[in-house]
N, C-alpha and C positions, 0 to 999 in steps of 0.2 A: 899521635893522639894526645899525647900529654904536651903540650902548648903546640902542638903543630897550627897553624893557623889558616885559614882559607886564604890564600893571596889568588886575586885575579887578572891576571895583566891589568891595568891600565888600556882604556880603548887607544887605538889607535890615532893619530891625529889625520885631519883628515887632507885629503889628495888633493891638492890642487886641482881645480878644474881650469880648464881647458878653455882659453879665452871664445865666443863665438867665432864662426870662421867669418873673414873678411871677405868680401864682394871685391871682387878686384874686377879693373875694366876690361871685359874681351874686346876683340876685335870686331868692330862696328860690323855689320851684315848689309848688306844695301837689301830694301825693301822695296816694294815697286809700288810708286803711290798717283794716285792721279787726281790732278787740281781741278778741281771744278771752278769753270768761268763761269758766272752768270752773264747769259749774254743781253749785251747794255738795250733797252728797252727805246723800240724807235719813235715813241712818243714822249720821250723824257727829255729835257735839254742836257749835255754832258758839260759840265763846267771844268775846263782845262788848265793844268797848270801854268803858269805862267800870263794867266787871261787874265785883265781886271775884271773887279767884277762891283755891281752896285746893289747892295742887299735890299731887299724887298722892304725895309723901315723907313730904305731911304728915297727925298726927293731931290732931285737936282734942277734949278732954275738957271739957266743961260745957256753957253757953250761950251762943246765937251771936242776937243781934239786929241786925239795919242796915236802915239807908235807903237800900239801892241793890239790883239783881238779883246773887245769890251763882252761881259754878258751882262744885261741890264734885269732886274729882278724886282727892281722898283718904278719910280716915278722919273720921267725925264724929259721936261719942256724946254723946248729951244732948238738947237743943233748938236747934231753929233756926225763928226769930218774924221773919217778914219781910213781914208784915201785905198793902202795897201792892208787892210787888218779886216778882219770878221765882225759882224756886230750880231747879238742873237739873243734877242730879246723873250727871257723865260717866261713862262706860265702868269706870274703874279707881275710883270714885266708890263707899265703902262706910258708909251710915248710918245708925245706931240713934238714931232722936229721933225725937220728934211733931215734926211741918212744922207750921208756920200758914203762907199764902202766898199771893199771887193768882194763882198758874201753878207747876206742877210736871210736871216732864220728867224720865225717870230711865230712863237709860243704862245703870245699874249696879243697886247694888240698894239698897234704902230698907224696915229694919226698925221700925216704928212706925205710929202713927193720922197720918194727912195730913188736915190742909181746906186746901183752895183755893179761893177767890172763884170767878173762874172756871172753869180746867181742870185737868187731872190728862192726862199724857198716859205711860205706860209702854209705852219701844219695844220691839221685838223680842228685844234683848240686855237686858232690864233687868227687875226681880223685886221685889214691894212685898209686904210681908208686913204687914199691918196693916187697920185702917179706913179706910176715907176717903168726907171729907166733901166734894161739890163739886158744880157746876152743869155740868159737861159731863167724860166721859172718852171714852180713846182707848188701848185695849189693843191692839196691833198683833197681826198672827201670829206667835208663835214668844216671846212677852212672860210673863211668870209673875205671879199675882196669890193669893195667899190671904185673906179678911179679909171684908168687909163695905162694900157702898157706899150711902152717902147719898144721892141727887141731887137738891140744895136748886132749888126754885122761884127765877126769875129775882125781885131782889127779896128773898129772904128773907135772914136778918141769917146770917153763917157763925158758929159756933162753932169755938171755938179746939178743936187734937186733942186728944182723950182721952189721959187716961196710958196707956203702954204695958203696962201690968199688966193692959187688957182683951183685947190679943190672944190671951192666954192663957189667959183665963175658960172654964170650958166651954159647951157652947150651938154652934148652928147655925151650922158655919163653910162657906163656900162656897171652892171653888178653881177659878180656871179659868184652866185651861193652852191655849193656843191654839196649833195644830198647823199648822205651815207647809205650806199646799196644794201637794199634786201637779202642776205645772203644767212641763208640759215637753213 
C-alpha cells in the first residue's frame, strides 16, 4: 500500500500467424468428357487444307493449271486444267472456262464444257451451263443444268472440254431444272 504500485504485465506480443495453407497439386482424376462434332452441313462447300483456294474479291482472267485441288469463291474466266485434282466451285464461286478435272462440285455456277474422270456433282444452289464429260453425276433437287452429258464407261480415256463456242451451237439442247419436292 505505501508505494506498492499497480504493475500489469505488459500484453503479450503476438503469435505468429500461420502462413495460408498452400494448394499443392493432387493427382489429376481423369473425367469422362464428350466432344461434340458438329456435323459438317451437306449444303456447305468444305474448304481443305492444303486446297488453293480463290477468295471471293478475287477475279482471275486467263489460264489456271495446278497440282493440287483448287476451291474457286470468286470470278474465273478462261480455263482451269487440273487433270488429277478437285475443283469446287463455292457458293459466291462464278466461272466461264472449260474444267478438265477428276471431281467437280459447283455451289455456284460454272459457264463452260466440264470433263471429269470421275464425278461431276451440281448441288442444289449451283447452275452449269455447258457439256459435260464424266463417269458418274449428281444433280441435286433445286440444282440448274443446261447442256449435254457424256457418261464415259469406267475405263475409257476422258477428253479434255470442248471450247465454249459449242454451248452455243444450235442443235438439241436439254435443260433440267429439278424441283424441290413437297414434303412437309
Amino acid at each position: 500500500m505505501w508505494g506498492k504500485k499497480d504493475i500489469t504485465p505488459p500484453p503479450a506480443p503476438p503469435e505468429p500467424q500461420a502462413p495460408p495453407p498452400v494448394n499443392l497439386p493432387q493427382e489429376a482424376k481423369p473425367v469422362a468428357t464428350t466432344l461434340m462434332v458438329k456435323p459438317s452441313e451437306p449444303d456447305r462447300p468444305q474448304v481443305r487444307p492444303g486446297q488453293a483456294h480463290i477468295g471471293k474479291s478475287v477475279l482471275v482472267k486467263g489460264e489456271i493449271a495446278a497440282s493440287e485441288d483448287l476451291y474457286v469463291d470468286g470470278e474465273v474466266r478462261g480455263a482451269i486444267d487440273l487433270r488429277d485434282y478437285s475443283l469446287t466451285v463455292g457458293p459466291n464461286g462464278k466461272v466461264e472456262a472449260n474444267v478438265t478435272a477428276r471431281e467437280i462440285v459447283v455451289y455456284g455456277s460454272l459457264n463452260g464444257n466440264v470433263a471429269a474422270s470421275e464425278k461431276i456433282e451440281i448441288r442444289k444452289t449451283g447452275s452449269i451451263l455447258g457439256d459435260l464429260s464424266t463417269a458418274r453425276i449428281i444433280i441435286e433437287d433445286g440444282a440448274y443444268f443446261k447442256g449435254s452429258i457424256d457418261i464415259m464407261k469406267p475405263g475409257q480415256k476422258q477428253e479434255a472440254a470442248k471450247p465454249i463456242s459449242s454451248v452455243t451451237k444450235p442443235g438439241p439442247q436439254h435443260t433440267f431444272q429439278m424441283a424441290e419436292s413437297g414434303k412437309g
